[in-house]
N, C-alpha and C positions, 0 to 999 in steps of 0.2 A: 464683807467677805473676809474672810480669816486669811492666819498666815500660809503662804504657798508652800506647795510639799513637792517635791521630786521622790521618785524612788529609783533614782540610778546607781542606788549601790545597795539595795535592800535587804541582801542575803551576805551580811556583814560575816567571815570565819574570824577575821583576828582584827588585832591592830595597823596592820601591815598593807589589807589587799581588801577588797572588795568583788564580788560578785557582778560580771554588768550583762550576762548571759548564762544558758545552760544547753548543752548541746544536748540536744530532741532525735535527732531522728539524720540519718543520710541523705545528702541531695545529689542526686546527680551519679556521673562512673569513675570521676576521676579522683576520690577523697573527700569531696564536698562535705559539707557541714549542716542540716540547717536547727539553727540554735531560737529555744524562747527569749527575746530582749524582757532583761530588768533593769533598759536603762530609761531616763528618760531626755536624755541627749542620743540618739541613735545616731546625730548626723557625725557624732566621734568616732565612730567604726571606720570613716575616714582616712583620720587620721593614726589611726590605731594601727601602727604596722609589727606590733609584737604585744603580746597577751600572755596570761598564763592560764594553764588547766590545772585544776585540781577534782581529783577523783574522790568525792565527799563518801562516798561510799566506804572506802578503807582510811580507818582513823590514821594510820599511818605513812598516807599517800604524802610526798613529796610532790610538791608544783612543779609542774613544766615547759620552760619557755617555751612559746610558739613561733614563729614567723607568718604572718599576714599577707599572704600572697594576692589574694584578691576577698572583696566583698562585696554582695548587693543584698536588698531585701525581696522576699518572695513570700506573699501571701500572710504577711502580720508579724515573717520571722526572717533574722540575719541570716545570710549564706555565709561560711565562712569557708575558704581554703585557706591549710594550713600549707606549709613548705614540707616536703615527704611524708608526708600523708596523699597515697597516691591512686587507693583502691578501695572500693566500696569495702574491705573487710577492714583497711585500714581504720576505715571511719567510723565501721562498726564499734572497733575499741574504745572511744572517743563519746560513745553514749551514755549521759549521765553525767559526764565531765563540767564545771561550772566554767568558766570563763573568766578569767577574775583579771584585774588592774590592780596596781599597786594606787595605795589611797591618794599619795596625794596628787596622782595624776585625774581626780576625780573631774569633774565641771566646776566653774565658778560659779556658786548660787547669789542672786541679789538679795538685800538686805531684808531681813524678814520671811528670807525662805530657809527648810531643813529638810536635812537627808532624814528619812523616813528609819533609816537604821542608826543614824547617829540618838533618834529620838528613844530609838528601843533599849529599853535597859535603865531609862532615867526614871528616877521614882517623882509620882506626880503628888504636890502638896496643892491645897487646898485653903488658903489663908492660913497658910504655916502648918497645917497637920496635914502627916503623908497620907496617901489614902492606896496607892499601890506603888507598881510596878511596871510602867509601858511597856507591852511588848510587842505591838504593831500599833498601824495606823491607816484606819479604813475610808479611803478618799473614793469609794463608788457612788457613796448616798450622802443628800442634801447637799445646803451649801458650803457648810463647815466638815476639815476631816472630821473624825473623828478616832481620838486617842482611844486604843483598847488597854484597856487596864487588869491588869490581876493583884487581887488583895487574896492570900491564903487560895482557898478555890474555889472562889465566884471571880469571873470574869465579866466585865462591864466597859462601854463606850461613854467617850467624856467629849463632847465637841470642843476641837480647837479653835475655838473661834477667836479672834482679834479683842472683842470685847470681855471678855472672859483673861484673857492672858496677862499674867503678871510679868514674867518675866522666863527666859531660856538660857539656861545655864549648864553648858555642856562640860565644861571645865568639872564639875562637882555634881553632874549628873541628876538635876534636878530641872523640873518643869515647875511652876509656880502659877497655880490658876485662882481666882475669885470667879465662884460659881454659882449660881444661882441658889435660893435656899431650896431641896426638895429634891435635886436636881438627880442626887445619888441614889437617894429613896428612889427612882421609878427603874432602880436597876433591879432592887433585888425582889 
């Protein structure tokens, strides 16, 4: 089995905050929220009694504290009521908005596990030659994620697998794999 991946913070904007939902759609008459989870700690919602929004749509959007009044889950997505957010128009404005935490209130991952957005952005070397640039990481198929990679403009998947992994180096932004011979070859 390869190394474990969480994507509770996957829709990384800066240094600062993290992404751990998006609000979808209104639930309910009284402000209700209901938001897609990207996290994969949901039982933090919790404990989560203040959030920010930010409206990705306008480059110039400023975050906005929330207050956490209540939360459940309904149907694969977080309910969120905010504190004066009190009417279904309210919550209208609120569509699109992401949900973000500040980083380092992220979860604590055990040894060998990574955030899926801290991995994004790391260039992947291959016995010492770089060969791209992670920019996701696709955990629906096989046993192993699999690293997506872009070199120039072909984009290719590289199993993370445990056996393959040299080393993770987030400090200097590299992955460091020994990959099979051929292995790149069946990308392009």
């Amino acid at each position: 089995m390869g190394p474990a991946f969480f994507y509770g913070d996957g829709m990384k904007k800066d240094e600062e905050y993290v992404t751990i939902a998006r609000v979808a759609k209104t639930q309910g008459r009284r402000g209700e929220v209901g938001c897609v989870v990207y996290t994969d700690f949901p039982d933090k919602f919790a404990e989560r009694k203040r959030v920010f929004l930010w409206d990705s749509k306008v480059a110039s959007s400023e975050r906005r504290t929330m207050k956490v009044e209540e939360h459940w889950f309904h149907k694969g997505m977080v309910v969120l009521k905010f504190e004066g957010v009190e009417s279904i128009t309210e919550a209208e404005a609120l569509i699109g908005n992401e949900v973000q935490i500040p980083e380092p209130e992220r979860g604590e991952l055990e040894a060998g596990a990574y955030y899926i957005s801290d991995l994004a952005g790391c260039r992947l070397l291959d016995r010492g030659v770089e060969i791209g640039e992670i920019t996701d990481v696709n955990t629906a198929n096989g046993a192993a994620p699999l690293l997506v990679v872009r070199r120039g403009e072909v984009e290719f998947e590289v199993p993370f697998a445990e056996s393959y992994l040299e080393s993770v180096d987030l400090a200097v932004r590299q992955v460091r794999m020994n990959l099979p011979e051929g292995l790149l070859g069946i990308n392009e």
